[in-house]
C-alpha positions as MATLAB code, in Angstrom:
seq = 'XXXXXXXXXXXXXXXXXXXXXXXXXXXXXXXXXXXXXXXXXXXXXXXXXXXXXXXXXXXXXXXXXXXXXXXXXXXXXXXXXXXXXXXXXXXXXXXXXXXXXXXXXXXXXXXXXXXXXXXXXXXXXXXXXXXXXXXXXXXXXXXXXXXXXXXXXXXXXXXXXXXXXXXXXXXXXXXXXXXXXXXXXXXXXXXXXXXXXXXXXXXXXXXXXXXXXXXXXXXXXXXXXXXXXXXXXXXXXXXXXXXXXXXXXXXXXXXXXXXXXXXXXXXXXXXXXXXXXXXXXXXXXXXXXXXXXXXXXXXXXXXXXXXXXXXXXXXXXXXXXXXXXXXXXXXXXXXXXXXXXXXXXXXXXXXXXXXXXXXXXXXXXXXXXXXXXXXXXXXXXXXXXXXXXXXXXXXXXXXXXXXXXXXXX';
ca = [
     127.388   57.772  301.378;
     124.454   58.792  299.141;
     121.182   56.850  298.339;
     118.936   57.827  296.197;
     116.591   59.076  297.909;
     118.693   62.302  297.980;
     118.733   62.931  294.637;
     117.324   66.327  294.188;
     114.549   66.777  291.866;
     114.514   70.342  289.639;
     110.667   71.390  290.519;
     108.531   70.148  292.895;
     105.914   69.554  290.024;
     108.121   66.809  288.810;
     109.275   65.464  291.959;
     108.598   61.462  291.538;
     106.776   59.483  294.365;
     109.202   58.778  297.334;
     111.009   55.535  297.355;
     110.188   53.083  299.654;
     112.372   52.356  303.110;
     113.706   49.381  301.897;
     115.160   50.787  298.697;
     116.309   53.904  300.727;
     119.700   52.494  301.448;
     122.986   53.307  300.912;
     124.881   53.276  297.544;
     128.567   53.317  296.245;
     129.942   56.216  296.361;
     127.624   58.534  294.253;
     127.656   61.876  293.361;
     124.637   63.822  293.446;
     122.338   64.121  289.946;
     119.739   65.943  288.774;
     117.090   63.899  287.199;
     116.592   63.711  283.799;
     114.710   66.719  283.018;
     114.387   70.164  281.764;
     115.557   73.621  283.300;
     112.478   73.747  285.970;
     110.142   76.755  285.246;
     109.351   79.445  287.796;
     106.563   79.297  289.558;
     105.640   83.313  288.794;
     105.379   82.572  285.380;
     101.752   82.088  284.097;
     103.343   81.454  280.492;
     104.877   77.933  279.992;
     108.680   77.838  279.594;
     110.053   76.168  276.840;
     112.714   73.295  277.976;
     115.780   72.415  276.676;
     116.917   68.863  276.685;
     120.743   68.670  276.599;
     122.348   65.810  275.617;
     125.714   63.942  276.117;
     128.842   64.269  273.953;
     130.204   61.257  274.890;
     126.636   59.687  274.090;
     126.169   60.979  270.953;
     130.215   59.597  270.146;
     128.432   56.471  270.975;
     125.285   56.854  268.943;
     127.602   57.633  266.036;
     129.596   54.767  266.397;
     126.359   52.703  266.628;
     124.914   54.105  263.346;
     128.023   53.715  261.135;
     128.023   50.503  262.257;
     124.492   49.579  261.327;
     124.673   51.454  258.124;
     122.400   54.364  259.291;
     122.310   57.294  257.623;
     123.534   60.298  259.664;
     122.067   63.584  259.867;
     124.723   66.221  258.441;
     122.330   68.600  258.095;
     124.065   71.161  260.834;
     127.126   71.063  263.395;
     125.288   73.098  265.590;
     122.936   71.510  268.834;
     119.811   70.977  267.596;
     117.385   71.412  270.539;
     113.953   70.064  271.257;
     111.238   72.777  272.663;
     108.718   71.366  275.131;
     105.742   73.641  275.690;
     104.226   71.213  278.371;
     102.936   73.572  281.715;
     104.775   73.021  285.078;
     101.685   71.183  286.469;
     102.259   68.754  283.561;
     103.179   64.998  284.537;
     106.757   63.414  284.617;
     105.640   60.851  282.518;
     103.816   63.293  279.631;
     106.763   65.383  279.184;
     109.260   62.318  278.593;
     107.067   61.015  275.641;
     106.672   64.656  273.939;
     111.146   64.655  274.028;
     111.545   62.725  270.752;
     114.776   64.034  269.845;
     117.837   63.524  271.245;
     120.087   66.112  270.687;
     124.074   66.712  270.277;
     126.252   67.872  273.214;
     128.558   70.287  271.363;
     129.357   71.602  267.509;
     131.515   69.067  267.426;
     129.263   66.544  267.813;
     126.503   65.970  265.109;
     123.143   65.015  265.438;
     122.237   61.269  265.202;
     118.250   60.260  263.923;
     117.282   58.142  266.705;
     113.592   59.275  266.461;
     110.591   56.909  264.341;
     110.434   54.165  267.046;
     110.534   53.335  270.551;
     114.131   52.252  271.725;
     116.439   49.908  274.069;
     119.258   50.413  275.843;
     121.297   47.588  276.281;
     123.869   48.085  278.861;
     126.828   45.842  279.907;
     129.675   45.753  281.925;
     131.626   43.522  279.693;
     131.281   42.706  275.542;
     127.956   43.105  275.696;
     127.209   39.569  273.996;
     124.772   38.553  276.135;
     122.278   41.468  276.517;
     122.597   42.102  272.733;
     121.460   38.293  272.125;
     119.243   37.863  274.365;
     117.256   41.599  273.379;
     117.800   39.792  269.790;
     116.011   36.536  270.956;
     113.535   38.494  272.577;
     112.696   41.009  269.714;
     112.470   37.419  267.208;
     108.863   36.997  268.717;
     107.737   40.527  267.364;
     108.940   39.908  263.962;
     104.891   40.059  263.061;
     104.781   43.991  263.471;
     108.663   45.077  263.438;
     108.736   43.907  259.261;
     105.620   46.676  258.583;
     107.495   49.060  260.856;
     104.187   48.617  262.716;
     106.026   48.879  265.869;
     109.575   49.498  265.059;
     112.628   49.706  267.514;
     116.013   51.066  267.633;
     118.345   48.834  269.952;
     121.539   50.843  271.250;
     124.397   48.532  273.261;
     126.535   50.311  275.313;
     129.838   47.895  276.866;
     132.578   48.253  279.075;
     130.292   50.460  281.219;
     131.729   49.598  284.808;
     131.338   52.910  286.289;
     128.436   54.445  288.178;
     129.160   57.820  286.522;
     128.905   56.271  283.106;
     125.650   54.270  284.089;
     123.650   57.428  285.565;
     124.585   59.304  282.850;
     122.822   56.369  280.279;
     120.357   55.891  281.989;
     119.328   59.709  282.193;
     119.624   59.470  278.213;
     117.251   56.809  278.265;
     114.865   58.467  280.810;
     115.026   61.292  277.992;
     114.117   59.469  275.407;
     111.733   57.325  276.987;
     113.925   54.304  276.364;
     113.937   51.059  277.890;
     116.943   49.756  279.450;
     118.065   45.745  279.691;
     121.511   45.645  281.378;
     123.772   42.660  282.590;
     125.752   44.056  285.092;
     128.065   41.639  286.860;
     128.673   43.732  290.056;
     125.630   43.302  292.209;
     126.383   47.395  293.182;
     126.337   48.263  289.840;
     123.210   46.111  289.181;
     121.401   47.394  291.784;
     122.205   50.879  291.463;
     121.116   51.088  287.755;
     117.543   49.421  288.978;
     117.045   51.921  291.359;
     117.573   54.516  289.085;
     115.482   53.364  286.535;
     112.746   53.118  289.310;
     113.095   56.602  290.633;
     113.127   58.207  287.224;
     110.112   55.603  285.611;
     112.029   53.995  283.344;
     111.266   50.811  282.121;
     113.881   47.967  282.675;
     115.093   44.381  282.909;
     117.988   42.738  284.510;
     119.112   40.257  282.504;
     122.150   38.417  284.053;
     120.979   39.390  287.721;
     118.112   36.772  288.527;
     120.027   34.110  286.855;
     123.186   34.440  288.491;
     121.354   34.590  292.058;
     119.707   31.298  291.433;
     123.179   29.314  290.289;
     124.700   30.628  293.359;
     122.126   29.299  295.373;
     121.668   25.827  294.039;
     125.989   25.608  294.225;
     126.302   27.367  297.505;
     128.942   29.224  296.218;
     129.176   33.266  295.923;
     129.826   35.348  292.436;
     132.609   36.913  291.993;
     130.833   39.892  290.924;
     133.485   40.476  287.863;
     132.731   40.465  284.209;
     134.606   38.422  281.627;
     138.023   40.076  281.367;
     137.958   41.976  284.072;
     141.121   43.070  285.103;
     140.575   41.487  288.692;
     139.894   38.103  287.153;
     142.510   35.581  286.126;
     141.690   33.595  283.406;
     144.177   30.745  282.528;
     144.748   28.931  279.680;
     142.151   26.030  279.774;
     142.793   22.536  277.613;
     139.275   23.188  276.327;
     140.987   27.080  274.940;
     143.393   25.147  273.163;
     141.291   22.896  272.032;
     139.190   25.455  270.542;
     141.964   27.019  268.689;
     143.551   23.780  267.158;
     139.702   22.862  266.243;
     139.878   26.651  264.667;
     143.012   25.281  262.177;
     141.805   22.208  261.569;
     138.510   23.779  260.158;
     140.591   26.087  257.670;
     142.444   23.984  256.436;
     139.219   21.864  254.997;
     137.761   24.372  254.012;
     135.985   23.449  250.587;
     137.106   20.325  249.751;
     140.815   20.834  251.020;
     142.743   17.856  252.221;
     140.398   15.071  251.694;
     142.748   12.373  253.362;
     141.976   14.345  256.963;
     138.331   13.273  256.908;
     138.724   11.421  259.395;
     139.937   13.644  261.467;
     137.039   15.604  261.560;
     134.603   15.646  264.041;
     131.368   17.037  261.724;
     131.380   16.732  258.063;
     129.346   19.243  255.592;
     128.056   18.550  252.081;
     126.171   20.353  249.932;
     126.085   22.319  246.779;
     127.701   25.933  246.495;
     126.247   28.249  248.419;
     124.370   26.680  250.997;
     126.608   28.158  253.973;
     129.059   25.566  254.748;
     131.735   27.789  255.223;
     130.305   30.317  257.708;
     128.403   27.332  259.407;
     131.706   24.979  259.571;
     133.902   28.444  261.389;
     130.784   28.486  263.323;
     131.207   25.132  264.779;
     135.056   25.611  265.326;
     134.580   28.454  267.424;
     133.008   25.928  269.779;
     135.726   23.422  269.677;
     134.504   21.041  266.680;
     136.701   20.300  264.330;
     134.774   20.344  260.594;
     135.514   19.802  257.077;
     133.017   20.676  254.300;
     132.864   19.192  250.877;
     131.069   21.189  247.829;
     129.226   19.022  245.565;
     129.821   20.026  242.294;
     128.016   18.418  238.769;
     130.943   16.626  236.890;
     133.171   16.196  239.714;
     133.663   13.345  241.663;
     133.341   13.159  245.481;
     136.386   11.948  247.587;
     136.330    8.349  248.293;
     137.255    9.408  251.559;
     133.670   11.161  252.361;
     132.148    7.440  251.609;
     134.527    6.014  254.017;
     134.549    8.060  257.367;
     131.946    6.977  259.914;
     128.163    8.409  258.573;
     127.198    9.874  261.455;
     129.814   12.373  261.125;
     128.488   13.369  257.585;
     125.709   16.150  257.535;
     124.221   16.786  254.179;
     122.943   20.508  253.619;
     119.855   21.841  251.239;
     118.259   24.966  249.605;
     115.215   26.272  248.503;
     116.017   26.646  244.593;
     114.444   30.247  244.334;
     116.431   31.238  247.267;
     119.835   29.334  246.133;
     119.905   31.078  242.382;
     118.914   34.511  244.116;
     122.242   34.003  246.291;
     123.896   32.891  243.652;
     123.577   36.135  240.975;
     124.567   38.307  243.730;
     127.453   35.844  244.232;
     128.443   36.165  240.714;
     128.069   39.720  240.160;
     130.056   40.460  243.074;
     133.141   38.043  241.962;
     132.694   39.775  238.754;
     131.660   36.604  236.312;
     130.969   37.216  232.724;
     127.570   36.241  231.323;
     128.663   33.147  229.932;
     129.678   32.051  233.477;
     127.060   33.621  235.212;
     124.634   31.470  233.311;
     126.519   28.458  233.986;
     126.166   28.863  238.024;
     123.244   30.765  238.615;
     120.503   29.944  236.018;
     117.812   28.205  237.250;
     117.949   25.206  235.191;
     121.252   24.694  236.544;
     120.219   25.331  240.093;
     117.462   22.925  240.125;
     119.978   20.678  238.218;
     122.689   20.760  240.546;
     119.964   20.272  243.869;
     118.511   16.698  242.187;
     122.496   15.756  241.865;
     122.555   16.653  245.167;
     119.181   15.020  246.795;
     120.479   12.050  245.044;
     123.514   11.419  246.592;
     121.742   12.015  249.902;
     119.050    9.147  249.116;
     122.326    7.066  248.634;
     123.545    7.816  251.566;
     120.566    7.834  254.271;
     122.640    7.382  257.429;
     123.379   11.183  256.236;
     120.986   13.643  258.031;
     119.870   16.305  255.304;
     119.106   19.634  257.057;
     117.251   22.297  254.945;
     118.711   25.832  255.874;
     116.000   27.914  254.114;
     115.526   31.404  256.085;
     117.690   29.669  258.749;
     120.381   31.486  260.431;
     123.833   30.037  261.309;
     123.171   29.449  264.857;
     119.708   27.715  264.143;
     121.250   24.865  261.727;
     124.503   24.844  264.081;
     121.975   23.623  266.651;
     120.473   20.954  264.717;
     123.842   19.635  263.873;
     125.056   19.616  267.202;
     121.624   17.597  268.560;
     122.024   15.439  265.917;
     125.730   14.962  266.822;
     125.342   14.698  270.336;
     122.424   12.148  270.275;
     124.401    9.798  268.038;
     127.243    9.727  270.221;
     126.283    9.810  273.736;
     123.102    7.501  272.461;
     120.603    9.529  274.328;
     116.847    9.287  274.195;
     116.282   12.848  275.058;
     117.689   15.649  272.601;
     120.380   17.430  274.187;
     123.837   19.062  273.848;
     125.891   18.212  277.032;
     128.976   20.400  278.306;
     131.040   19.678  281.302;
     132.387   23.236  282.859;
];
């Protein structure tokens, strides 16, 4: 067994302070690293040594990956490792040296170089998808919006999944300590959990379990142990549920009413959406499925009439959606140039005369109708109005006096 504290540091210079007893116990099965430093300098030398920080292939695949995704633009400026030179003397701190290593570099020609560099970055690390450490950084990040739009202090987020392998983990985490990255990670296996905090101590990084403390305090208030296995683990059986099927057949059911389909099924549906084109009930209404509601939405058009059918399902069902009118036409030209309208067209759906025109229709039919809760999705996301739906839903049927959404597991 090897702990930790046996890692061996390259120079004494950079040695970090000695763990404490408690921490000094014993890990998985790990294999011995070297910190995540530069070739150490000899001590003979009065001239500083420049360092060479070399990076990962298999991170750099990753960072890639990331960018394409993102729409980055990647560096193609060389196949060759580009290195970064650190003229810091031996006597120099840990700490110093990790903020002047702003590049991170490419492991072989093969590998090109990917610009991480013009902000401080996350690593979000995760055992399974990933969803959760991604969403909750996201959440997190939401509350910095005030100096992230200037670029006053801008990020780059990077998500690593699937790690569930100490090897993998060390060798992230010595990226990060690189790069002077923070890491978040949601690591189901308490081993794995552990091990990548006391890494992250040892080498001063920065870092935040995510799943960890949250976990620990369900098992305690049920008494019951985690299993310690991600979702879709192969050690985890995972049968078919009613509430899976439920989801998919709510999944269908949503489809097929899309825009005004199948008017007759109204009253099937468990949520109803109305609004003018272009105020998201499609993406919202898939939104909703994917939790298990099934939802129809009906466009309200100038000119054409609305099914009788809307008028004579229970109200509460019926959700009524609105627009700024600036914001509607803006969607609505890129809408039209995209689908390739002519101008005659164009000026017939996105003009703003016809946009304001088409929002009164609308805000009328909703004054008819006041059982109908109007929700204004201006600079909302998806998730945001799905929420006010679903408290709106909820509190009409289970009649409660205290907002909630309630889920039995």
């Amino acid at each position: 067994m090897i702990s930790f504290s046996t890692l061996r540091p390259p120079s004494p210079s950079l040695r970090p302070a000695p763990l404490p007893s408690s921490l000094a116990r014993p890990q998985p099965n790990l294999k011995s690293l070297p910190l995540p430093t530069t070739q150490a300098c000899s001590a003979s030398d009065d001239k500083p040594q420049p360092r060479k920080l070399k990076g990962s292939s298999q991170l750099n695949r990753w960072s890639r990956a990331r960018a394409i995704r993102s729409g980055r633009k990647l560096d193609r400026s060389g196949q060759r490792t580009q290195v970064a030179e650190l003229n810091s003397p031996p006597q120099q701190s840990r700490e110093s040296e990790l903020k002047e290593s702003s590049t991170v570099t490419a492991g072989n020609r093969d590998d090109e170089g990917v610009d991480v560099t013009g902000g401080k970055s996350i690593y979000m690390v995760s055992d399974g998808t990933g969803w959760t450490v991604e969403h909750s950084v996201g959440a997190a990040l939401g509350q910095f919006e005030h100096c992230l739009v200037d670029r006053g202090c801008s990020v780059n987020t990077h998500l690593f999944s699937g790690i569930d392998d100490i090897d993998s983990l060390m060798e992230i985490i010595k990226q990060a300590a690189k790069e002077g990255a923070m890491v978040v990670y949601t690591l189901a296996d308490p081993s794995m959990a552990e091990s990548a905090r006391q890494a992250c101590k040892l080498w001063g990084i920065s870092s935040s379990d995510i799943l960890g403390p949250i976990t620990e305090a369900i098992a305690s208030h049920l008494g019951v142990s985690p299993s310690g296995l991600p979702r879709g683990a192969p050690g985890r059986s995972l049968p078919l549920s009613d509430e899976y099927f439920r989801r998919i057949e709510a999944i269908e059911f949503t489809i097929k009413q899309d825009d005004g389909a199948l008017p007759k099924n109204l009253y099937k549906a468990d949520i109803i959406l109305a609004g003018v084109s272009r105020t998201g009930k499609t993406p919202l209404s898939i939104y909703l499925a994917q939790k298990g509601y099934k939802v129809a939405n009906v466009p309200i058009v100038m000119g054409v009439e609305l099914p009788k059918s809307l008028f004579e399902v229970e109200p509460g069902k019926v959700f009524g959606l609105t627009i700024n009118h600036v914001i509607l036409q803006t969607i609505r030209k890129a809408r039209a140039r995209s689908l390739g309208f002519s101008q005659e067209v164009r000026s017939n759906y996105s003009e703003m005369d016809y946009v304001r025109e088409e929002l009164e229709y609308a805000r009328k039919i909703f004054a008819q109708n006041p059982v109908w809760p109007v929700i204004e999705v201006t600079g909302k996301a998806i998730e945001e109005t799905a929420a006010v739906i679903l408290r709106f839903y909820h509190d009409r049927k289970h009649k409660c006096s205290m907002p909630r959404i309630s889920k039995r597991y």
